[in-house]
Structures are given as C-alpha cells and as structure tokens.
TIVO-2410 file (N, C-alpha, C; in nm, 3 decimals):
# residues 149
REC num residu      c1      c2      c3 atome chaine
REC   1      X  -1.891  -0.642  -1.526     N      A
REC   1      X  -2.020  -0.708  -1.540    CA      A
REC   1      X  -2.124  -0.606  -1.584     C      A
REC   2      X  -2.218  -0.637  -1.641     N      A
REC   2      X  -2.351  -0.566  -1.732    CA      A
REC   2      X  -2.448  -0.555  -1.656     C      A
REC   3      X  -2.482  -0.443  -1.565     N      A
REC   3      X  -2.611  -0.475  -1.483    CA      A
REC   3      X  -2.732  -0.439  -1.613     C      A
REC   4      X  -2.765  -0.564  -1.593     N      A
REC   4      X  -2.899  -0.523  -1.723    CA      A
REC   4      X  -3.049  -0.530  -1.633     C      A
REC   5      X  -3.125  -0.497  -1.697     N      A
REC   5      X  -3.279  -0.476  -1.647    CA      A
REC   5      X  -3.325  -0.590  -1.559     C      A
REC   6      X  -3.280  -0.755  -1.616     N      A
REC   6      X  -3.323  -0.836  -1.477    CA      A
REC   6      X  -3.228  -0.792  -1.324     C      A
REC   7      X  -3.105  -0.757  -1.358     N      A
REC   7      X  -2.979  -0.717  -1.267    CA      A
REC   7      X  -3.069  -0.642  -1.180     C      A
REC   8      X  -3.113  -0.505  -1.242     N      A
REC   8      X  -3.156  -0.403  -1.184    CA      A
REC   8      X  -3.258  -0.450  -1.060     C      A
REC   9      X  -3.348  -0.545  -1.156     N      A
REC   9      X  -3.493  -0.561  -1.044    CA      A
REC   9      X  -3.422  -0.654  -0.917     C      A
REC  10      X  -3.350  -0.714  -0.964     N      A
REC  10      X  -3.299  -0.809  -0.835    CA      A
REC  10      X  -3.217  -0.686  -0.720     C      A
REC  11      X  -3.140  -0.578  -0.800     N      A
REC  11      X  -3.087  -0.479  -0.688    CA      A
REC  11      X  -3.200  -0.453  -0.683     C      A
REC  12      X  -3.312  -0.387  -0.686     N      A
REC  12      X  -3.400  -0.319  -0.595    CA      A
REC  12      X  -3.509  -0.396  -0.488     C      A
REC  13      X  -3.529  -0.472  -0.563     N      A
REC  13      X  -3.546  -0.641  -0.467    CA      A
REC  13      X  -3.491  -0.655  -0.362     C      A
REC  14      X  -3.385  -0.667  -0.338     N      A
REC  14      X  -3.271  -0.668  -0.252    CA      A
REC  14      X  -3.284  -0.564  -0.167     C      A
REC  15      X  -3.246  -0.468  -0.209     N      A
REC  15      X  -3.274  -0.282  -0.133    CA      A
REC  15      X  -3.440  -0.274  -0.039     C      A
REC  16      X  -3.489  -0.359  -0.118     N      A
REC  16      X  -3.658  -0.274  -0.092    CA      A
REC  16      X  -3.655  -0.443   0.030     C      A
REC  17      X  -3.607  -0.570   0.065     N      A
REC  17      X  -3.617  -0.608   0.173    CA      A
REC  17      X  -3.497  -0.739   0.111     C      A
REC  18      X  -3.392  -0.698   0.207     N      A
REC  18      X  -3.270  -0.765   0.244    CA      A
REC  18      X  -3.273  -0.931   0.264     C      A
REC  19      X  -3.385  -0.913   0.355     N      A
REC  19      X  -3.457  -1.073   0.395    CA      A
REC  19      X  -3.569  -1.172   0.306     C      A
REC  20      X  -3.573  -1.077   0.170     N      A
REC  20      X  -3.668  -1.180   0.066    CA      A
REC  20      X  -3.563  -1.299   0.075     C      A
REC  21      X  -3.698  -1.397   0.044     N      A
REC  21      X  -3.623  -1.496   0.009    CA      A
REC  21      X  -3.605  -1.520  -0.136     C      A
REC  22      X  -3.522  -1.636  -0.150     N      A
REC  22      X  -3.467  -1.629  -0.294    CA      A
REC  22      X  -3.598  -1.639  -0.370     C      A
REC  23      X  -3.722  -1.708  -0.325     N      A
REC  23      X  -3.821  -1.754  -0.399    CA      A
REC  23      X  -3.909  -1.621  -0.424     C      A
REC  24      X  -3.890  -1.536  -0.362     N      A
REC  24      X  -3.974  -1.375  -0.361    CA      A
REC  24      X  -3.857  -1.307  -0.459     C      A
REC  25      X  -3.732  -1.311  -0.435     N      A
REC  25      X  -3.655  -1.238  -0.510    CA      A
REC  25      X  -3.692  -1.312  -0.693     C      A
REC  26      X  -3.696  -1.405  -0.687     N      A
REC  26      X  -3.722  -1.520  -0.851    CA      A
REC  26      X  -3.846  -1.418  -0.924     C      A
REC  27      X  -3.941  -1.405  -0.821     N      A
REC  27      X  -4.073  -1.380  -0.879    CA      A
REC  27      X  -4.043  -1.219  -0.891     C      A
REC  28      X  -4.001  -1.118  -0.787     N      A
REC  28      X  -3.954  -1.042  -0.811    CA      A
REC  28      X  -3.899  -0.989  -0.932     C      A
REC  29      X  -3.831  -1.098  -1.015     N      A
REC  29      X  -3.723  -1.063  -1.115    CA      A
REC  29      X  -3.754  -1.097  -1.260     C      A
REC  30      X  -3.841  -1.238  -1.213     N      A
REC  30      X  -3.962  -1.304  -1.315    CA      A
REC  30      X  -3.814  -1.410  -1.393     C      A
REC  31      X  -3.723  -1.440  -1.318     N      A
REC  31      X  -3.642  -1.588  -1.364    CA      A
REC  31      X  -3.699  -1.688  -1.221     C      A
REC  32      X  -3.640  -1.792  -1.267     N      A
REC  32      X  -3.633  -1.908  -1.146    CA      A
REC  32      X  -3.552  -1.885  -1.035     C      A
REC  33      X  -3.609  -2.003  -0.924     N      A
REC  33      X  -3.494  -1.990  -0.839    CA      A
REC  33      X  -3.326  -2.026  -0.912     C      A
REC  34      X  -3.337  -2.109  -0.986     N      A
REC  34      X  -3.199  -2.111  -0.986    CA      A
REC  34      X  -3.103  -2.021  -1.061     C      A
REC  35      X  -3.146  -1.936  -1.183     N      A
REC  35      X  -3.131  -1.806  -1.216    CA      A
REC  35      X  -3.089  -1.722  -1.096     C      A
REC  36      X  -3.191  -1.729  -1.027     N      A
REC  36      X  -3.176  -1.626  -0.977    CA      A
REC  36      X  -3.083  -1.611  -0.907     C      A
REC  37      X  -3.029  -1.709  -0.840     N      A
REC  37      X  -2.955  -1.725  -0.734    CA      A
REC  37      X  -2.830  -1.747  -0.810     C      A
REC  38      X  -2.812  -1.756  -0.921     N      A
REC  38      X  -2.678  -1.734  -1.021    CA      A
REC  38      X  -2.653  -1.594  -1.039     C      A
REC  39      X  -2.781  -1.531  -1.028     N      A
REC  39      X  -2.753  -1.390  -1.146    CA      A
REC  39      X  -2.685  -1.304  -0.965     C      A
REC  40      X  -2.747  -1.338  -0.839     N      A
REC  40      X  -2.672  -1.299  -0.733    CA      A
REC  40      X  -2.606  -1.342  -0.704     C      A
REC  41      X  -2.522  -1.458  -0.724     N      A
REC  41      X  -2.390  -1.488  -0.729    CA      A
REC  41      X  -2.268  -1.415  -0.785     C      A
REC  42      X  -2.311  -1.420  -0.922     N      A
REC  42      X  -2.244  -1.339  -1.021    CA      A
REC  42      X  -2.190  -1.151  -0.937     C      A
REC  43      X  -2.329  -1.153  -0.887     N      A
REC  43      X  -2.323  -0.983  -0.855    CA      A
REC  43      X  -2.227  -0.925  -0.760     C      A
REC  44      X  -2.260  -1.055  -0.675     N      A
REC  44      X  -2.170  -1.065  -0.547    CA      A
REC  44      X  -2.004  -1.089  -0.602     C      A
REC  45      X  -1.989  -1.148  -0.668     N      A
REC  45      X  -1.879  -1.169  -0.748    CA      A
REC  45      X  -1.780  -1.072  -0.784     C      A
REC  46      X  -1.872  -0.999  -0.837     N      A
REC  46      X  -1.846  -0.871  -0.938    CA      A
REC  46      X  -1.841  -0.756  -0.829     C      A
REC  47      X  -1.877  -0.775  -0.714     N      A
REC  47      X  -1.899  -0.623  -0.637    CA      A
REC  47      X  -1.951  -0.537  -0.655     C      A
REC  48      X  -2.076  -0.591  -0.711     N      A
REC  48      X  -2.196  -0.535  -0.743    CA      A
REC  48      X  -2.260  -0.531  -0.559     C      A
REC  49      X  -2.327  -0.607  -0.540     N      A
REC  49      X  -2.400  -0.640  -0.402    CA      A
REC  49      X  -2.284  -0.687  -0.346     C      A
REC  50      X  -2.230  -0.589  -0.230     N      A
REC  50      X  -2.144  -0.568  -0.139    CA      A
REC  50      X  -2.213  -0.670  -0.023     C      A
REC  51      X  -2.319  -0.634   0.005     N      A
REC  51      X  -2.387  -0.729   0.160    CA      A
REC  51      X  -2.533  -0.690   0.193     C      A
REC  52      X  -2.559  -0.749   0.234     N      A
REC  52      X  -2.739  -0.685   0.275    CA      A
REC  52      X  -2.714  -0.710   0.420     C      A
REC  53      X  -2.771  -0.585   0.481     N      A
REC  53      X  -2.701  -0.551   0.611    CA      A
REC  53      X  -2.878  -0.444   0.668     C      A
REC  54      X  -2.823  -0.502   0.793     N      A
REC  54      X  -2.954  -0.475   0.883    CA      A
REC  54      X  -2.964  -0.321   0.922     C      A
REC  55      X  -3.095  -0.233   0.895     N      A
REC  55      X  -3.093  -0.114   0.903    CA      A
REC  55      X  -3.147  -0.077   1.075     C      A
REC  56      X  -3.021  -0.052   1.159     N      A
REC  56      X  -3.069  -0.013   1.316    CA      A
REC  56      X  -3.069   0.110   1.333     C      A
REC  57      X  -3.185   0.165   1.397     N      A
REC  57      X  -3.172   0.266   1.447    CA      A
REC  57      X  -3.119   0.306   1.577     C      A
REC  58      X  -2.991   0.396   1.565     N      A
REC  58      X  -2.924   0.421   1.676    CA      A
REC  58      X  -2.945   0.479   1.816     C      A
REC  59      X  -3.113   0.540   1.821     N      A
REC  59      X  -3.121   0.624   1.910    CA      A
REC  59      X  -3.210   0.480   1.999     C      A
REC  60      X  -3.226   0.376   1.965     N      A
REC  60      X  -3.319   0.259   1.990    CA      A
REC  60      X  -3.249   0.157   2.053     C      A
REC  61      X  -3.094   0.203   2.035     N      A
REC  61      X  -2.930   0.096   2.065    CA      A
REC  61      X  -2.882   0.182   2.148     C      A
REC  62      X  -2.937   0.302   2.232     N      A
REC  62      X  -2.852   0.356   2.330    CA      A
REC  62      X  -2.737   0.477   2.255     C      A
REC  63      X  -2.714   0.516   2.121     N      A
REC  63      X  -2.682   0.649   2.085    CA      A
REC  63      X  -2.807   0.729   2.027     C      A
REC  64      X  -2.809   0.885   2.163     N      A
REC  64      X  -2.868   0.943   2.104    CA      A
REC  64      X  -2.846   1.086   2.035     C      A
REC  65      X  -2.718   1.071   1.980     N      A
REC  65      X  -2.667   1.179   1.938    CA      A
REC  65      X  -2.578   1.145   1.774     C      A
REC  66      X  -2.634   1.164   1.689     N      A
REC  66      X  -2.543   1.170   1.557    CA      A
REC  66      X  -2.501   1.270   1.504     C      A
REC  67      X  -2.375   1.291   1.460     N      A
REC  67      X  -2.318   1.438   1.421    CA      A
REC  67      X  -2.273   1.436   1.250     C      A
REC  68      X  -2.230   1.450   1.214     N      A
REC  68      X  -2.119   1.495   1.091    CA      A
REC  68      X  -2.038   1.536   1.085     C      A
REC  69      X  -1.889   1.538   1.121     N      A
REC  69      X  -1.768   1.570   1.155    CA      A
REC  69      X  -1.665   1.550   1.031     C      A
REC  70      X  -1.625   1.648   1.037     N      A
REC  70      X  -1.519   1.708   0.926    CA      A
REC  70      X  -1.389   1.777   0.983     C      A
REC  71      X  -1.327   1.682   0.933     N      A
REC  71      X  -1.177   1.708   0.998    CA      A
REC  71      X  -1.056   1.708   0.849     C      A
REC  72      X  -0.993   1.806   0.904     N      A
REC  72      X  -0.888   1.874   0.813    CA      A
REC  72      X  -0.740   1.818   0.845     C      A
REC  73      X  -0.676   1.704   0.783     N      A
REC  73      X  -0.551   1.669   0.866    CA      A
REC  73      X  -0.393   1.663   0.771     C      A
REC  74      X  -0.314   1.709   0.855     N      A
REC  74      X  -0.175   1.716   0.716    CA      A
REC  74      X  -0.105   1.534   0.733     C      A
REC  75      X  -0.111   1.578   0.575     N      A
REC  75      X  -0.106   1.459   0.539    CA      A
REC  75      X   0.012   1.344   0.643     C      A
REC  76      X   0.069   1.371   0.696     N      A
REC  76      X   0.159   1.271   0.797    CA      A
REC  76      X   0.091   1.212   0.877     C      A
REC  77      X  -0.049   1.269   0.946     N      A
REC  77      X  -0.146   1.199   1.039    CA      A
REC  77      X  -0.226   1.153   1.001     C      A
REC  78      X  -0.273   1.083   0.847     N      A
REC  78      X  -0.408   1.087   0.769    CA      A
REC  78      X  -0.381   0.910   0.797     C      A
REC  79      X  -0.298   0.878   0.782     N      A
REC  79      X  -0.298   0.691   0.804    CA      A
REC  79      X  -0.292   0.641   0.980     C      A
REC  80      X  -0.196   0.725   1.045     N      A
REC  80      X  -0.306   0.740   1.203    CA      A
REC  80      X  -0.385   0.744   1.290     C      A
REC  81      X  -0.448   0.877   1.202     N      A
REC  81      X  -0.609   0.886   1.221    CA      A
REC  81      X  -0.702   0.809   1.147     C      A
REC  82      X  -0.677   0.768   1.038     N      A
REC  82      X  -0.768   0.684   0.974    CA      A
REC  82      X  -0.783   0.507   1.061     C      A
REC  83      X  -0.624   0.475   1.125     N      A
REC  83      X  -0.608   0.384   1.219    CA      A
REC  83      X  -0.666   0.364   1.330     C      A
REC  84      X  -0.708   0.484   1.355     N      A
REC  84      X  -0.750   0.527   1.488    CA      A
REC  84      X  -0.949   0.493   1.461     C      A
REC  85      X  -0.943   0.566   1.408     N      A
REC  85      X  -1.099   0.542   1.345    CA      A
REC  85      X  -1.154   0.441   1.314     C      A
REC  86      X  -1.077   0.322   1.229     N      A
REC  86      X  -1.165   0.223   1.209    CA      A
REC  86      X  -1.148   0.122   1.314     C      A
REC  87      X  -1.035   0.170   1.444     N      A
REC  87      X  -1.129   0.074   1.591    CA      A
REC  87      X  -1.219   0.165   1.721     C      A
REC  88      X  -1.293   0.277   1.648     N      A
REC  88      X  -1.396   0.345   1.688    CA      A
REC  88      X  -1.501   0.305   1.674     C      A
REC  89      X  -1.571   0.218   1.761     N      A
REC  89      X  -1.745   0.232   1.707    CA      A
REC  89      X  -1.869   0.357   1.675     C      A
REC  90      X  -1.762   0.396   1.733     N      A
REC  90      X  -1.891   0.568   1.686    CA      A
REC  90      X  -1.889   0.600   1.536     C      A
REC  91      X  -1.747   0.538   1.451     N      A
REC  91      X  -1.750   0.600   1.334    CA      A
REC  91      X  -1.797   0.512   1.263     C      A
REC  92      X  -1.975   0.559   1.177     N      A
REC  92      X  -2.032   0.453   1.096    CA      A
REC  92      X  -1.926   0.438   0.991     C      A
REC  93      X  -1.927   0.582   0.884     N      A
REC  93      X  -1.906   0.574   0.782    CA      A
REC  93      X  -1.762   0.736   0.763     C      A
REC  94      X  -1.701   0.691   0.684     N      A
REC  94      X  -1.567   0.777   0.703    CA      A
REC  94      X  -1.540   0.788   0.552     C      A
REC  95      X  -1.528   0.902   0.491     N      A
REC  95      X  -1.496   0.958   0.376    CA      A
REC  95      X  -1.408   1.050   0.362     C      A
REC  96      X  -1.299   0.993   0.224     N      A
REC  96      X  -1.186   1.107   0.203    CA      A
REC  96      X  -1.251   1.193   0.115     C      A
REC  97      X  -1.240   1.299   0.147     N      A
REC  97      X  -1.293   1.419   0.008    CA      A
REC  97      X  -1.203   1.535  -0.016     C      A
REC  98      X  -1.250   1.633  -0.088     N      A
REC  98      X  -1.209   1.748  -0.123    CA      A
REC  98      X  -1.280   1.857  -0.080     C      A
REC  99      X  -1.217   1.988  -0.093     N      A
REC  99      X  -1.247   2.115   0.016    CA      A
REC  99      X  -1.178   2.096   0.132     C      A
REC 100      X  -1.239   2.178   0.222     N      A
REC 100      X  -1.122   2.204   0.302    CA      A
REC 100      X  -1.145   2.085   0.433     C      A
REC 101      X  -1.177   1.962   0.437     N      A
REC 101      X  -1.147   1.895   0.494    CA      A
REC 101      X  -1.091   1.754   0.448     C      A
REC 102      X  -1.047   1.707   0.507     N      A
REC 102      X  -0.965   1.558   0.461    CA      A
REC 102      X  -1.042   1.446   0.430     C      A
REC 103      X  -1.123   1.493   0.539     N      A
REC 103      X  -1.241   1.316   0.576    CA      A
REC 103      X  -1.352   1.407   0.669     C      A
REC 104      X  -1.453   1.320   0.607     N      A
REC 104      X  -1.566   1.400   0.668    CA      A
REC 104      X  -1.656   1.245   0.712     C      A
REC 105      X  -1.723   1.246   0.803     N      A
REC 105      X  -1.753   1.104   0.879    CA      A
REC 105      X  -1.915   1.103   0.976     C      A
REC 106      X  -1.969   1.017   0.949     N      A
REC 106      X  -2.086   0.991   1.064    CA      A
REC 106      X  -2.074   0.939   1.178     C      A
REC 107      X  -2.082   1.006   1.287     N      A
REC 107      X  -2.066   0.930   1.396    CA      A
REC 107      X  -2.166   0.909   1.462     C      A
REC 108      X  -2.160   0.849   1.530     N      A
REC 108      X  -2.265   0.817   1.715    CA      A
REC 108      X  -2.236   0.817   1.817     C      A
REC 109      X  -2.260   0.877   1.925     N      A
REC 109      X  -2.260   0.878   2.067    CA      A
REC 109      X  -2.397   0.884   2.194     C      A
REC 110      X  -2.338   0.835   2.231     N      A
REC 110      X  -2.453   0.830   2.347    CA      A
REC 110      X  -2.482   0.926   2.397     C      A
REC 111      X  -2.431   1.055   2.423     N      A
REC 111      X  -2.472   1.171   2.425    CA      A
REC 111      X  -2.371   1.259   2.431     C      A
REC 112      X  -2.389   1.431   2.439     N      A
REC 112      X  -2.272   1.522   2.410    CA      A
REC 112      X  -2.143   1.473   2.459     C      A
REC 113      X  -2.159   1.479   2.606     N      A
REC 113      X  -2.031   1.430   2.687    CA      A
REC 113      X  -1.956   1.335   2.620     C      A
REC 114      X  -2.011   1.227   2.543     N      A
REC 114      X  -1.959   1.122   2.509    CA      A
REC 114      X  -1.857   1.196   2.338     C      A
REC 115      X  -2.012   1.275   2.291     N      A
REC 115      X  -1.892   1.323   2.128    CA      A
REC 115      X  -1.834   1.427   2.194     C      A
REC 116      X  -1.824   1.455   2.296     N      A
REC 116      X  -1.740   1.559   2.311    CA      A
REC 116      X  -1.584   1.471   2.323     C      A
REC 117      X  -1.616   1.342   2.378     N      A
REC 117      X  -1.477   1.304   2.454    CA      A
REC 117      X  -1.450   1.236   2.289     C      A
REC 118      X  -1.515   1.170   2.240     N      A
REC 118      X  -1.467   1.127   2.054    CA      A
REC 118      X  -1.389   1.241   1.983     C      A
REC 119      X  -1.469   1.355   2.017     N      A
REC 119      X  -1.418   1.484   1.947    CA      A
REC 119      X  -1.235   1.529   2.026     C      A
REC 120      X  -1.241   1.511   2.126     N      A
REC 120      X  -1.128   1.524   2.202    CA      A
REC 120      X  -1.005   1.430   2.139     C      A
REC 121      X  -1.055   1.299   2.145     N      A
REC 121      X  -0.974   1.202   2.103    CA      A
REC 121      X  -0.893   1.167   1.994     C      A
REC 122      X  -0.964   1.274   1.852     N      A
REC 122      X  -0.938   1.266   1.719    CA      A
REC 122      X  -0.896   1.440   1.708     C      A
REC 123      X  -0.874   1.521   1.802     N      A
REC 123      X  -0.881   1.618   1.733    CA      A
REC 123      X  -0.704   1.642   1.752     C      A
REC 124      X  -0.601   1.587   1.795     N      A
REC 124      X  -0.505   1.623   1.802    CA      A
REC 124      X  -0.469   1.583   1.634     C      A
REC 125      X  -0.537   1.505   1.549     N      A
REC 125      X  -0.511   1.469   1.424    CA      A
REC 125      X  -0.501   1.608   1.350     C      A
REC 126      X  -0.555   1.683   1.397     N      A
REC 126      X  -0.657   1.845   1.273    CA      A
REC 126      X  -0.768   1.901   1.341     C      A
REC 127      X  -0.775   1.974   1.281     N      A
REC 127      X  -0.910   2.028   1.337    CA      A
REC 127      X  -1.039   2.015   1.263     C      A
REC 128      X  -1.130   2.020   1.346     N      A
REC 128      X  -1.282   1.973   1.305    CA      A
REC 128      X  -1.351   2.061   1.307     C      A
REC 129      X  -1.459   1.962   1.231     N      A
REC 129      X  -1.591   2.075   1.211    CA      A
REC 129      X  -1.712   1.987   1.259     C      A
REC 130      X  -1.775   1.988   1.340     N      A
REC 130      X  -1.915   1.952   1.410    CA      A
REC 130      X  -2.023   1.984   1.367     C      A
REC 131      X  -2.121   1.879   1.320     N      A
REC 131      X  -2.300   1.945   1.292    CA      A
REC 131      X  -2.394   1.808   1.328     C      A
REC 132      X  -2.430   1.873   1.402     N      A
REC 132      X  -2.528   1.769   1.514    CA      A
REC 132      X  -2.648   1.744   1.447     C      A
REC 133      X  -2.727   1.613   1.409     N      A
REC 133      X  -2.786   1.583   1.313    CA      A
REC 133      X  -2.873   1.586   1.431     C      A
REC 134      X  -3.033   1.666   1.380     N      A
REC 134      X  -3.168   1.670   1.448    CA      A
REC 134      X  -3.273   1.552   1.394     C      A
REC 135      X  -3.223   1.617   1.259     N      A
REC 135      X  -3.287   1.493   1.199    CA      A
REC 135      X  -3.273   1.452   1.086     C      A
REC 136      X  -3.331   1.355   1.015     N      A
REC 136      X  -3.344   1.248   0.870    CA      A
REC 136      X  -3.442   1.295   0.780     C      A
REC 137      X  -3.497   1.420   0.724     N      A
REC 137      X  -3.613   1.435   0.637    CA      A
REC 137      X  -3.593   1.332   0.519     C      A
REC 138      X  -3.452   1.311   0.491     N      A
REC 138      X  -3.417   1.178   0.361    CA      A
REC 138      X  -3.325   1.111   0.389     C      A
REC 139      X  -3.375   0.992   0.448     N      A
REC 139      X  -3.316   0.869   0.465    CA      A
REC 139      X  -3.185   0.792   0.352     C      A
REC 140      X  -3.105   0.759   0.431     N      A
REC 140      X  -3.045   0.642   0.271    CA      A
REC 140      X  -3.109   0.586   0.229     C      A
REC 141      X  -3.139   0.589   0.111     N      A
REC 141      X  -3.205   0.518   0.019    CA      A
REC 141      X  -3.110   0.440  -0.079     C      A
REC 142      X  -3.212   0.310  -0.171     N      A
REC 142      X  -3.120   0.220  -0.234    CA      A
REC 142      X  -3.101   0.307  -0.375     C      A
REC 143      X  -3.020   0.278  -0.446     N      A
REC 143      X  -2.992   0.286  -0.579    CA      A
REC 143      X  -3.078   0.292  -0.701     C      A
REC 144      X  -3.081   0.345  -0.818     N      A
REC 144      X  -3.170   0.349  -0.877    CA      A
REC 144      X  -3.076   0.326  -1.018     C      A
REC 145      X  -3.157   0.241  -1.149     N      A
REC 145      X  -3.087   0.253  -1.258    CA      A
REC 145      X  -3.054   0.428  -1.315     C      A
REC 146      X  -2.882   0.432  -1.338     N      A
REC 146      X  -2.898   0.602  -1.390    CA      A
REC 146      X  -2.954   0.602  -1.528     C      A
REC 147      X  -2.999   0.701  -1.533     N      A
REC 147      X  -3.002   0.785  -1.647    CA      A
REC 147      X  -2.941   0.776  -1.790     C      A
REC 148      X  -3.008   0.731  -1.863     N      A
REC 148      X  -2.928   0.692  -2.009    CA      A
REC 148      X  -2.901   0.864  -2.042     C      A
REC 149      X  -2.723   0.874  -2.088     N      A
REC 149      X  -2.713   1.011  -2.106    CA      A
REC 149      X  -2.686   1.037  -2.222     C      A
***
C-alpha cells in the first residue's frame, strides 16, 4: 500500500490522539467521514496502523522501576526464553538484535527485589546486562514521513 500525504496526516492524527473521533480525524485529513474511515480501513488492512493503544504510565500502576536488559543466549534456549517471556508481564517490549546480545528488552517491576527476582528467573537462559532507567528526556514518539532520498 502507498502511504501518500492524506495517509500521512491521518497517521499523525492518529499518533497525536488515539481517541479522535472519526469526525476530527476527516477534518484532520480534509476528506469526509466516509473517506476517511476507508482510507483507515485500508491501513489497518495493510499493517500500516497496527492499533491505537493507551499510553500508561508505569510508575502510576504500581511499577516503579524500569530497566533495559540485554541478554546473550545460545541459540538452543532462544525459543524457551522467548516462551518464557511473552507470559511475563514485566516484559513490555522484547527485541532480537545484533552485537553481543540476543534480545535486548524493556521491563517493569515494582521495585529492585522484584527485577532482581525477573532477573533471576531469565538468567539461567544467558547472561545479562542491566541499566536501570532514571529517566525519559525522549519519550516514544509517533512516526514521521521519511525523508525523500
């Protein structure tokens, strides 16, 4: 699918408040409601717009501890641990990469004791690497059209 310039304004529409309604997203985009609600059909379709999903802050839900954990695992335990992980609620978000770890991941806990015992639980997979997030100077932010190259 072609994200073209109306595409675009409807993703940032979307990004900039999840809960417009279709009639704010229309004007937003400058088609109709019923456009509009085609051209996000389509998107959704296409796997373009995955979901519009509620932004909580964790320290406000009872975790007040977020880390970044990077774990290094041979490959026989990587579908295990990855098993293991996605019935963890601490693990937001879990990424395979390159360098010297396997998967590197965001977690949450309610406090040390707690990532200490997460950290315990996953570490017979490999070994890890820990960095305790203080803070957010840059938030996730939405998407932006790239760069004509």
């Amino acid at each position: 699918m072609e994200v073209d310039d109306k595409a675009w304004r409807l993703i940032s529409a979307l990004q900039a408040d999840g809960r417009a309604s279709l009639k704010e997203l229309a004007e937003a985009v400058g088609l109709s409601v019923p456009a509009t609600l085609e051209r996000l059909r389509r998107l959704q379709e296409a796997g373009v717009v995955r979901g519009v999903h509620a932004d909580i802050d964790p320290a406000k839900v009872g975790y007040g501890v977020r880390a970044v954990v990077g774990i290094n695992v041979p490959q026989p335990g990587k579908k295990a641990l990855i098993d293991k992980l996605r019935q963890s609620p601490q693990v937001l978000e879990c990424h395979h990469v390159s360098g010297n770890d396997s998967y590197v991941m965001q977690v949450v806990a309610r406090d040390l004791p707690d990532l200490e015992r997460f950290l315990g639980d996953i570490n017979g997979y490999g070994e890890t690497r820990t960095s305790i997030v203080f803070s957010t100077p840059i938030p996730l932010r939405g998407l932006t059209r790239p760069e004509a190259g």
